[in-house]
C-alpha positions as CSV (number, residue, x, y, z in Angstrom):
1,X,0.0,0.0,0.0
2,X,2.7,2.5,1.1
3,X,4.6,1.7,-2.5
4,X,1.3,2.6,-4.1
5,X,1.0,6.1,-2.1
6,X,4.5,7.3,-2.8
7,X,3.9,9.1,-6.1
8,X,0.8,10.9,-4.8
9,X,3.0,12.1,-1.9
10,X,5.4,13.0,-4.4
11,X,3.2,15.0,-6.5
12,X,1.6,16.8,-3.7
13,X,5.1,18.1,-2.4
14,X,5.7,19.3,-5.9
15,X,2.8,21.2,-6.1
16,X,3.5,22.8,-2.9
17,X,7.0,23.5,-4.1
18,X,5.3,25.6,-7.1
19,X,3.0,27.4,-5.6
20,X,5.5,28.3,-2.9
21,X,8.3,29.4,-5.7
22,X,5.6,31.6,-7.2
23,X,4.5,33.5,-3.7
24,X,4.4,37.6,-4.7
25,X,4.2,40.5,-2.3
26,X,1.5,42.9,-2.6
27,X,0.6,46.1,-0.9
28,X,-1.7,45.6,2.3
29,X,-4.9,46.7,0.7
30,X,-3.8,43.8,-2.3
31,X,-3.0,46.2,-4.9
32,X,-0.1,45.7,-7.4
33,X,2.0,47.8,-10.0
34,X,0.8,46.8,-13.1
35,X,2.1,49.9,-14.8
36,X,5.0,48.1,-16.9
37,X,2.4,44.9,-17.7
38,X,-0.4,43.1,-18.3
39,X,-2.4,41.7,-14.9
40,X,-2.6,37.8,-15.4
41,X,-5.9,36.8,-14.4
42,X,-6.7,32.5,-14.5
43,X,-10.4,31.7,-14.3
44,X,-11.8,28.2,-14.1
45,X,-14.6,28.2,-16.4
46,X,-15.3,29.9,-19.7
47,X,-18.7,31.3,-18.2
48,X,-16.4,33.6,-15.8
49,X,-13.7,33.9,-18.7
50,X,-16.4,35.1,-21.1
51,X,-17.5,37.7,-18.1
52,X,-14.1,38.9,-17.3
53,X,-13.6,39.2,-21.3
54,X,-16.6,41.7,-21.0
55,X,-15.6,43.9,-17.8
56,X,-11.5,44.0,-18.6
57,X,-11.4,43.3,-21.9
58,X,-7.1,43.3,-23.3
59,X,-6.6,44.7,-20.4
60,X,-5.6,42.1,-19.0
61,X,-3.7,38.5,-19.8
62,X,-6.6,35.9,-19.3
63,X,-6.1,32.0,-19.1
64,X,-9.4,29.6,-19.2
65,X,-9.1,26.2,-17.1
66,X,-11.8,24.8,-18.5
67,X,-13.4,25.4,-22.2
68,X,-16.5,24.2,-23.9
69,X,-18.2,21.0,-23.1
70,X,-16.2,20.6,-20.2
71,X,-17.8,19.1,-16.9
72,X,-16.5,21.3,-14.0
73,X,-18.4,19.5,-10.7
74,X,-15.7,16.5,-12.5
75,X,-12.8,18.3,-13.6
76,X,-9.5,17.9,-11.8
77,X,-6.3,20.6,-11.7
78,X,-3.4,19.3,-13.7
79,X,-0.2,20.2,-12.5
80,X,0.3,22.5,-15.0
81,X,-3.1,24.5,-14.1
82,X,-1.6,24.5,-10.4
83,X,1.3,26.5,-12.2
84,X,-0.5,28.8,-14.0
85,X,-2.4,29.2,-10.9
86,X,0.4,30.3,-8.8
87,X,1.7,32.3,-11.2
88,X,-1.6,34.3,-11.5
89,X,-2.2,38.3,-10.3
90,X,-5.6,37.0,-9.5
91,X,-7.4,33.4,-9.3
92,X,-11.3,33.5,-10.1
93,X,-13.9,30.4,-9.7
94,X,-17.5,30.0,-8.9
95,X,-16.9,28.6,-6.0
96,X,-20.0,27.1,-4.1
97,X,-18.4,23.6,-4.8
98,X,-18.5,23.8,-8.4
99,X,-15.2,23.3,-8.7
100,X,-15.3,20.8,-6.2
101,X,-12.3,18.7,-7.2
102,X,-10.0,22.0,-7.1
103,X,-11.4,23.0,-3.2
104,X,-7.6,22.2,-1.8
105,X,-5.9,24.1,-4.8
106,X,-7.6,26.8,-4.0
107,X,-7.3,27.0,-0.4
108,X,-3.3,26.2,-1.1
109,X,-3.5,29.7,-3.2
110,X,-4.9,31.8,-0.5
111,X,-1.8,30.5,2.2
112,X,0.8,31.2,-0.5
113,X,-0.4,34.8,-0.6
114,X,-2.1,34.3,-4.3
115,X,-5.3,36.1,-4.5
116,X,-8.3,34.8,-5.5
117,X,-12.0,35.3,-5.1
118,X,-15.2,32.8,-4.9
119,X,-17.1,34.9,-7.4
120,X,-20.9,33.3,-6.5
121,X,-20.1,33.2,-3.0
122,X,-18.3,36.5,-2.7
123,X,-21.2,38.4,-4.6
124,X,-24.1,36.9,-3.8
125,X,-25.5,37.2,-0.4
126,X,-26.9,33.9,1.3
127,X,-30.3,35.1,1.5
128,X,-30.9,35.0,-2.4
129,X,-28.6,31.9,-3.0
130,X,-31.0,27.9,-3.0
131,X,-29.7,25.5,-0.8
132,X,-28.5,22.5,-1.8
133,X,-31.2,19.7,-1.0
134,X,-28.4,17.3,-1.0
135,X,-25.5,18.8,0.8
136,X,-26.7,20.5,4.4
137,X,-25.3,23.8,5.0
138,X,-24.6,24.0,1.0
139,X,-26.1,26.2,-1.7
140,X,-26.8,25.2,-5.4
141,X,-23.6,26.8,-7.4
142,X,-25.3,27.7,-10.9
143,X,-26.3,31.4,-9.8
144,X,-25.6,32.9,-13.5
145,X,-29.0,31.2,-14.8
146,X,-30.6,34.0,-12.8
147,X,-29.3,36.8,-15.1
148,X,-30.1,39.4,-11.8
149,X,-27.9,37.4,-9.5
150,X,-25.0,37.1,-12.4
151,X,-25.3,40.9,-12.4
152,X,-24.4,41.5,-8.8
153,X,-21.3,38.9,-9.8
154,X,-20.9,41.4,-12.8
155,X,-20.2,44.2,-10.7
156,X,-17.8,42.3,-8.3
157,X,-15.8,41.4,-10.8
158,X,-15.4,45.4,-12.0
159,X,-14.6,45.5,-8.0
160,X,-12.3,42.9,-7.6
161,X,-9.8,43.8,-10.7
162,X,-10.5,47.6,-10.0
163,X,-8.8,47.0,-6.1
164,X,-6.2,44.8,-7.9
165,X,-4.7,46.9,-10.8
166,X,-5.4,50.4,-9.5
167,X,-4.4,52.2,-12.5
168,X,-7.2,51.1,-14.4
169,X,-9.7,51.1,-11.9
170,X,-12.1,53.7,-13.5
171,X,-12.0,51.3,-16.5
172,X,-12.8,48.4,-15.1
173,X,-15.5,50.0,-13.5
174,X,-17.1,51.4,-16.7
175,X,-17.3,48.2,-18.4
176,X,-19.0,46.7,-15.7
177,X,-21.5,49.1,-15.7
178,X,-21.8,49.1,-19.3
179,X,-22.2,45.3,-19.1
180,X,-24.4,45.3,-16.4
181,X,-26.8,47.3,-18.6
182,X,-26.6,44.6,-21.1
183,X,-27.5,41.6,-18.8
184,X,-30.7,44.0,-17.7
185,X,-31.8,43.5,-21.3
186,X,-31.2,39.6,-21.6
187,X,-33.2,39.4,-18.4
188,X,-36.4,41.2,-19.7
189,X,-36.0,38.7,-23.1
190,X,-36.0,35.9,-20.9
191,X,-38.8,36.9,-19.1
192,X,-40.6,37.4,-22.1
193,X,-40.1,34.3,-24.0
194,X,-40.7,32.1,-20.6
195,X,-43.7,33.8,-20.2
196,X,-45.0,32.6,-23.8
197,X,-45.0,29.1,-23.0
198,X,-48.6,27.9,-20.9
199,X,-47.8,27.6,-17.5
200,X,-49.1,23.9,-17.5
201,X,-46.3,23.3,-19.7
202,X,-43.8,24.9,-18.2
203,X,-41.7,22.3,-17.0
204,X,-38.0,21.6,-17.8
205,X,-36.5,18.5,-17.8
206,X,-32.5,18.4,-18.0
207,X,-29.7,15.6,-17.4
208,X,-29.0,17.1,-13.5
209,X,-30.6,19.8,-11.4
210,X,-28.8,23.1,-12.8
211,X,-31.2,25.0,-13.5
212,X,-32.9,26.0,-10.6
213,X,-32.3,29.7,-10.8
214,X,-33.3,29.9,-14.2
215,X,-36.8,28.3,-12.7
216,X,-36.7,30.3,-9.8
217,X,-36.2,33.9,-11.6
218,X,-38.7,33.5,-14.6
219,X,-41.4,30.5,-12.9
220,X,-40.2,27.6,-14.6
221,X,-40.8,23.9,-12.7
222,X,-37.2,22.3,-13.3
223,X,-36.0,18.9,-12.6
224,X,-33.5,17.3,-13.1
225,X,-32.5,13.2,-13.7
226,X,-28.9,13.8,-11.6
227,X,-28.7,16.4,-8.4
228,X,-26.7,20.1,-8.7
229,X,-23.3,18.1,-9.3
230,X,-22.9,15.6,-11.8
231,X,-20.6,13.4,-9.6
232,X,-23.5,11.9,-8.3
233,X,-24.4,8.9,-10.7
234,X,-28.1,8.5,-12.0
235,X,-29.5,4.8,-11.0
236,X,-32.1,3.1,-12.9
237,X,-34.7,4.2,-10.2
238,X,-33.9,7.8,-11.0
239,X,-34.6,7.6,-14.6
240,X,-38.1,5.2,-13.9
241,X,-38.9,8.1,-11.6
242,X,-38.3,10.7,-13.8
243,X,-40.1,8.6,-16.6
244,X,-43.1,8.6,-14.3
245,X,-43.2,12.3,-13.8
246,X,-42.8,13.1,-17.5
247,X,-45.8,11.1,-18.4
248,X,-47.7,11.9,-15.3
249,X,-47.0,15.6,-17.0
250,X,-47.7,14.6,-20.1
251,X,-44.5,16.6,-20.9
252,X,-43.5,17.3,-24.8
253,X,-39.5,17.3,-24.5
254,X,-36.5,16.8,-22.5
255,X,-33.4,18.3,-22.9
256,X,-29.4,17.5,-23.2
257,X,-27.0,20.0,-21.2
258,X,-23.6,20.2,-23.8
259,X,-21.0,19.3,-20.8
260,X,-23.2,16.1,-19.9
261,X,-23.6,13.3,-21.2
262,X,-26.9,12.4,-23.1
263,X,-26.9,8.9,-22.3
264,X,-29.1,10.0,-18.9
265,X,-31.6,12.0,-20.8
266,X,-32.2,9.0,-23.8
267,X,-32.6,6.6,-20.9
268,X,-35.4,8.6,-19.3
269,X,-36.8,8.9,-23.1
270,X,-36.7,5.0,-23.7
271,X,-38.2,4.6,-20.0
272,X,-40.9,6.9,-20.9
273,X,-41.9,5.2,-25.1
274,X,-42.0,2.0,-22.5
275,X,-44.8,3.3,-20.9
276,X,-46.7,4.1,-23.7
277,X,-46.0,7.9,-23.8
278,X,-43.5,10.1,-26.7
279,X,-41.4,12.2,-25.7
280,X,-39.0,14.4,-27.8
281,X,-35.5,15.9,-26.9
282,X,-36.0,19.1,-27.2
283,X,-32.5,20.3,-28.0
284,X,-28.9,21.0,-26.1
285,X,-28.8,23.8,-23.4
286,X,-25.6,25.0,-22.0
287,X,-25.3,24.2,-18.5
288,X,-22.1,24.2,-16.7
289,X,-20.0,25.7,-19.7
290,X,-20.6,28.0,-23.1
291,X,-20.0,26.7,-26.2
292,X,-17.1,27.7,-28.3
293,X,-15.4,30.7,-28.3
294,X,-16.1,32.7,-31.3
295,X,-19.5,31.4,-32.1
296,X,-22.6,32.9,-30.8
297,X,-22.8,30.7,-27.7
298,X,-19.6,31.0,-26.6
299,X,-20.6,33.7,-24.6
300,X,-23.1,34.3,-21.6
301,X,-25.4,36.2,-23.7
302,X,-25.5,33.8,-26.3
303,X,-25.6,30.9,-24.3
304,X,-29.0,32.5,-22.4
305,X,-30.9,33.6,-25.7
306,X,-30.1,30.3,-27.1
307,X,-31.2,28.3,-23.8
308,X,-34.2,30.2,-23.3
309,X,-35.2,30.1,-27.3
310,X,-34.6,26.2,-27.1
311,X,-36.6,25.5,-24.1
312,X,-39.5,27.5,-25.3
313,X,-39.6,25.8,-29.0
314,X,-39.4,22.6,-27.1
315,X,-42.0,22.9,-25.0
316,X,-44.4,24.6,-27.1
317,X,-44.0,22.3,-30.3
318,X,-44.7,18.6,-30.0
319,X,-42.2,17.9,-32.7
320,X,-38.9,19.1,-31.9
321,X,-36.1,19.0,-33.7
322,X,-33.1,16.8,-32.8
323,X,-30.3,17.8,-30.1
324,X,-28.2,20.8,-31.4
325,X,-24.8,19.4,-33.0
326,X,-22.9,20.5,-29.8
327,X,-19.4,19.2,-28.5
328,X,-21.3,16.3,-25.7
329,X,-19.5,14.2,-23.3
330,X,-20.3,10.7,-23.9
């Protein structure tokens, strides 16, 4: 056993090593000279790259952890992302136990003097955040599908780089606003196109439970086959019991998330034809990460309209089209 251990041991006092080797001093209110530079900022996912994109724009020198189709609740720092990491002006993540496999990484940062910040947990207060129904004293993570909540996380960010590089604080703080204004505007267009499907049919069925904000800001039912994190597997009960609910709902279409795997999803479908009931998939949403960069839903904005266009053609046609060619973990 102890033969077996060694190389983790090994890898753990190396990463250690790094992040201690890559230890900066700041001022005391965590300001830094970026006068002769670029600020290096590492995010996790592309949801908070897209966003810090939007408020800092070139800048600053961003690196992406994780890109499209990429399960984050899953994912697990590399060696090299610990690097990069350490090497960082500023670390940003969801936090909330998104990043759940990366919990130690971070907490390593903060004692080697790296700053970072939880952006969902820093910005949004605990009175507006949903608890987790399967972790006590733990709130669902996905707080951008309420587009008010990933406002407040909007203007943090303009906070958070505006006390780190001092020089362009005025700018940072612009964007944000400027931004902010934007995600005002996707919020009244999702509240508008929810509100044209029937309320008896506004129910949304997705591979695990990540959209509960998106339910909770413009009244949509949601459920999901697998809880908030997707490290939970889906038994065979789960899917007969989603089965029953979807024809106890009589509901037209499920839906695919584009960092999940389908597999969930066409099981609940078969379970359901079984019972003598169709149902369609309705299409691909993006969940826990945006599509590619450079196409429409490679950003937050994009990925929104399109999730909120999808669902309502799903659920208000009884013939759907197929999934959305999207990059799908199988």
């Amino acid at each position: 056993m102890g033969a077996r251990r060694l190389p983790l041991v090994l890898l753990a006092a190396a990463l250690l090593l790094v992040i201690g080797g890559c230890a900066r001093q700041t001022s005391s209110d965590g300001a830094a000279d970026f006068t002769e530079r670029k600020m290096n900022v590492v995010v996790t996912t592309n949801i908070i790259g897209d966003l810090v994109r939007q408020v800092a724009g070139d800048r600053v020198t961003l690196t992406t952890l994780m890109g499209a189709g990429v399960d984050p609740h899953l994912y697990r720092a590399s060696e090299g992302d610990v690097q990069t990491m350490a090497e960082a002006d500023l670390v940003l993540y969801n936090g909330l136990h998104l990043e759940g496999k990366m919990t130690d990484v971070f907490a390593q940062m903060n004692e080697r003097s790296v700053p970072t910040s939880a952006l969902a947990a820093d910005a949004v207060p605990d009175s507006l955040l949903i608890p987790s129904a399967e972790y006590a004293s733990s709130y669902d993570p996905h707080v951008w599908f309420d587009v008010q909540l990933w406002r407040r996380v909007t203007q943090h960010v303009g906070d958070v780089l505006a006390r780190r590089d001092t020089a362009r604080a005025e700018a940072y703080r612009s964007s944000a606003d400027a931004y902010a204004q934007r995600l005002d505007s996707l919020h009244q267009y999702v509240m508008r196109q929810a509100k044209r499907i029937p309320e008896d049919r506004r129910v949304l069925v997705t591979s695990h439970d990540a959209f509960r904000y998106l339910g909770q800001a413009y009244d949509i039912k949601v459920r999901g086959l697998q809880g908030i994190s997707t490290a939970s597997e889906a038994g065979t009960q789960d899917v007969q019991t989603l089965a029953d609910f979807v024809v106890t709902r009589r509901i037209p279409a499920l839906f695919v998330e584009s960092s999940v795997s389908p597999r969930g999803i066409e099981a609940v479908q078969a379970a359901v034809k079984a019972k003598g009931f169709q149902v369609q998939l309705g299409g691909t949403l993006y969940g826990d990460a945006l599509g590619d960069r450079g196409t429409p839903t490679g950003t937050y904005i994009g990925a929104l309209r399109h999730n909120i266009d999808t669902i309502v053609q799903g659920l208000l046609n009884t013939s759907t089209q197929p999934p959305t060619a999207v990059r799908q973990r199988r």
